[in-house]
N, C-alpha and C positions, 0 to 999 in steps of 0.2 A: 480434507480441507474444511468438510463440515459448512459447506456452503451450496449451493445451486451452482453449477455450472449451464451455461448454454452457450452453442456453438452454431452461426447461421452463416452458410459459404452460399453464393452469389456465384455464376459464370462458369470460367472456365477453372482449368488445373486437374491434378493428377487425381483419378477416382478414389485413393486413400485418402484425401489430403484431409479428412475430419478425423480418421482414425491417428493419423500423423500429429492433429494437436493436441487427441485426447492422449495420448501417450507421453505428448510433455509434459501437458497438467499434472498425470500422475506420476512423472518420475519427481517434477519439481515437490508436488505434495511428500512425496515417499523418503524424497533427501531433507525436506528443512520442518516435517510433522515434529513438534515435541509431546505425544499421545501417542507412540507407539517407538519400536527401537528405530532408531537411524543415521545419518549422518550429524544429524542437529543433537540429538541425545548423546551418540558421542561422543560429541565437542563440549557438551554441557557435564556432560561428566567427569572432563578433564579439568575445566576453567572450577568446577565446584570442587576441586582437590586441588587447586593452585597449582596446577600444570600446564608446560607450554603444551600447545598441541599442533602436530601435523593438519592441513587442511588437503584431505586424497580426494573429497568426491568433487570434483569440476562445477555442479548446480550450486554445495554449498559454496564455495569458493566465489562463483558470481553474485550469487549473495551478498554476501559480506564485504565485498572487492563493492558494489552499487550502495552499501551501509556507509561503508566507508567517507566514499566519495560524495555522497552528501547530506556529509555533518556539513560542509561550508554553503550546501545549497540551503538548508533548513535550515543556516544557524545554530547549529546544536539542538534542536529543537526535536528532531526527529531520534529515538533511542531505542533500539531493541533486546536494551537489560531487561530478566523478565518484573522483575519486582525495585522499582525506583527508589523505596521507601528506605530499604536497607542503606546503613549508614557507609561511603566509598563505592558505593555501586553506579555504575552509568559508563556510558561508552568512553567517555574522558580517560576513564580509566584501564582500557584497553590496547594493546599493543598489537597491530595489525601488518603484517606485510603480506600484499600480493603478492609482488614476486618469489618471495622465500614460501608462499602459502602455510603458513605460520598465525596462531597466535595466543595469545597470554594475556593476564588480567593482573593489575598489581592487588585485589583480593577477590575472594571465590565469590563469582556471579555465575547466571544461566542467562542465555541468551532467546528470545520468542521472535519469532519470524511473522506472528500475525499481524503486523502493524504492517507488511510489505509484501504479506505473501499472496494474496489476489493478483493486484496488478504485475507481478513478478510473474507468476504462472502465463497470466494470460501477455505478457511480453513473448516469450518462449512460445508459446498458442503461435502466436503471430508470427513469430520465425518460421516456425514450421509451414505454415501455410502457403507463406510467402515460398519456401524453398520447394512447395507442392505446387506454385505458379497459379496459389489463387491470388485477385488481384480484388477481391470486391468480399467484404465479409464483415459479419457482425459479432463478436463474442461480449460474454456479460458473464462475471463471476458475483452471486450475490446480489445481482442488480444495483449494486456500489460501485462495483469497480467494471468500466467496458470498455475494451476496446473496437476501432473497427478500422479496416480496410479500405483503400480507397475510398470513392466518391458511394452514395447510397445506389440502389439499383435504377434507379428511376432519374437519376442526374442529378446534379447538386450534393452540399451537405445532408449528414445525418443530423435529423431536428431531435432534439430530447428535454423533454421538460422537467425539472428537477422539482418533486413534491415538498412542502412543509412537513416535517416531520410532529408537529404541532396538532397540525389541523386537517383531515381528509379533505382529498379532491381539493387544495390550494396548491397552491404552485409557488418557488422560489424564483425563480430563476430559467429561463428555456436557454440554451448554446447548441450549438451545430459542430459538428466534428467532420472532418475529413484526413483518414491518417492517422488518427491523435485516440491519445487513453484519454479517459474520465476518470475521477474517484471522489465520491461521496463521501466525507465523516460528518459524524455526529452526536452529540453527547446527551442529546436526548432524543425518545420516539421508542417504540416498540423494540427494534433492536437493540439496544443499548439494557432493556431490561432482562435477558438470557440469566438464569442462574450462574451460570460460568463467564461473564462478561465481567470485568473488573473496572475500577471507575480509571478514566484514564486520568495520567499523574503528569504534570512538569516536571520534568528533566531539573535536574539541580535542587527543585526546592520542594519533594513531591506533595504539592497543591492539588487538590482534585479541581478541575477544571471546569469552568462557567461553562454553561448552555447555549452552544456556537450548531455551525454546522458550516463545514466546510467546502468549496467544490472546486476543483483543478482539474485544469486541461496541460497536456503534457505529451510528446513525441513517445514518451516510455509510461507503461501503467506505472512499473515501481515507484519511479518518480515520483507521479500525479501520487500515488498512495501516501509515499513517504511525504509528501508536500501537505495533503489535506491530514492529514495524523498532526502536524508540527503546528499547522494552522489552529488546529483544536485545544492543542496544550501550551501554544505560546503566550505572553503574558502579552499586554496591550501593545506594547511598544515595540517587539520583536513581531506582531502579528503583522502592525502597519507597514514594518520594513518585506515582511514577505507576502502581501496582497499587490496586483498589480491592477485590481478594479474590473481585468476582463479576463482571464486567465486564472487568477489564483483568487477566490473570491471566499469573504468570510462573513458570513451573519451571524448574527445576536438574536437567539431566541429565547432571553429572559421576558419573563412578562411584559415587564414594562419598556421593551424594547418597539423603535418601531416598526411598523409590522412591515416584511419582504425586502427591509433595505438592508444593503451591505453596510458591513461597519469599514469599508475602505471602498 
């Protein structure tokens, strides 16, 4: 996954139950990696030869079956074609069925799961733990994406302050979780400059995207990731409709932006 993981359990449950989510993380990584063979390579391989293709492994399947399901949450906003810029490419253009586990592309696109795959892992993390009867736990994939268990050890919410990506030791934004994913985007700061990091594109018009930074809270990591990804390449007007001011929250970190407020 090319990212940090960390896994902090709390209480009670079964004495595997760490080993139990590092085992989802790595099946989820091992089915939707496009850097090595696997389930996601060979779907990509069939849609790049304009063929329909069976969906066998059950992780990708959820995938895509959560891709799916909210294009209407993000608005279209949110698209895991890997390269936008090609002329007929984007999920629009994808023929999907769950039920049949099916699908097809009306032309040859590949598919990238990193717009979704943190908070997706550590969803799955959380299954597991839960099904190990832990009730109190903290996970962080990349310290972007986190989820956590119940209430903090100590009672109450978990407190987390979300950094400027601008400027050290400033602060965006503090929220409290209980139950709930987090996830971080942002289109500028240190991570964003990775040699293999590509500039992220709008859907439909691929625009490289203004100096935002994202942050959503959400029952599901996928979600929260798929939501702060959609938040960062949505045009003004599609952003306002998906900010809700305490939950889906979206800043401008253009220069002349002003400093620490939401743009909704």
């Amino acid at each position: 996954m090319g990212t940090r993981i960390e896994l902090h359990r709390f209480g009670g449950g079964d004495a595997d139950a760490l080993s139990r989510a590092r085992a989802a993380i790595e099946a989820v990584d091992d089915a939707l990696t496009i850097h090595r063979p696997s389930a996601a390579t060979t779907l990509n391989d069939a849609l790049l030869a304009g063929r329909r293709s069976p969906i066998d492994d059950p992780i990708l399947l959820d995938a895509l079956t959560r891709i799916h399901t909210a294009q209407e949450l993000t608005r279209g906003m949110f698209d895991p074609v890997a390269d936008l810029r090609l002329p007929g490419s984007g999920w629009g253009h994808v023929r999907f069925d769950a039920r049949a586990a099916r699908i097809e592309c009306s032309t040859p696109m590949a598919l990238d799961f990193g717009g979704m795959g943190k908070g997706f892992a550590l969803d799955h993390a959380v299954a597991a733990l839960r099904d190990a009867g832990v009730d109190c736990a903290l996970l962080s994939a990349g310290e972007s994406s986190i989820a956590v268990i119940g209430e903090h050890p100590l009672g109450g919410a978990w407190p987390f302050a979300i950094p400027d990506p601008r400027v050290d030791a400033s602060t965006l934004v503090e929220i409290e979780l209980v139950d709930e994913a987090l996830s971080v985007s942002a289109s500028v700061g240190t991570n964003v400059l990775a040699p293999e990091r590509a500039a992220m594109i709008r859907p439909g018009e691929g625009a490289v995207t203004a100096p935002r930074c994202a942050v959503v809270i959400d029952r599901l990591g996928s979600s929260a990731e798929m939501l702060s990804t959609a938040l960062i390449v949505a045009d003004d007007a599609r952003a306002a409709q998906l900010c809700d001011g305490r939950r889906r929250l979206l800043f401008d970190l253009a220069p002349s932006a002003p400093f620490r407020t939401p743009v909704r």
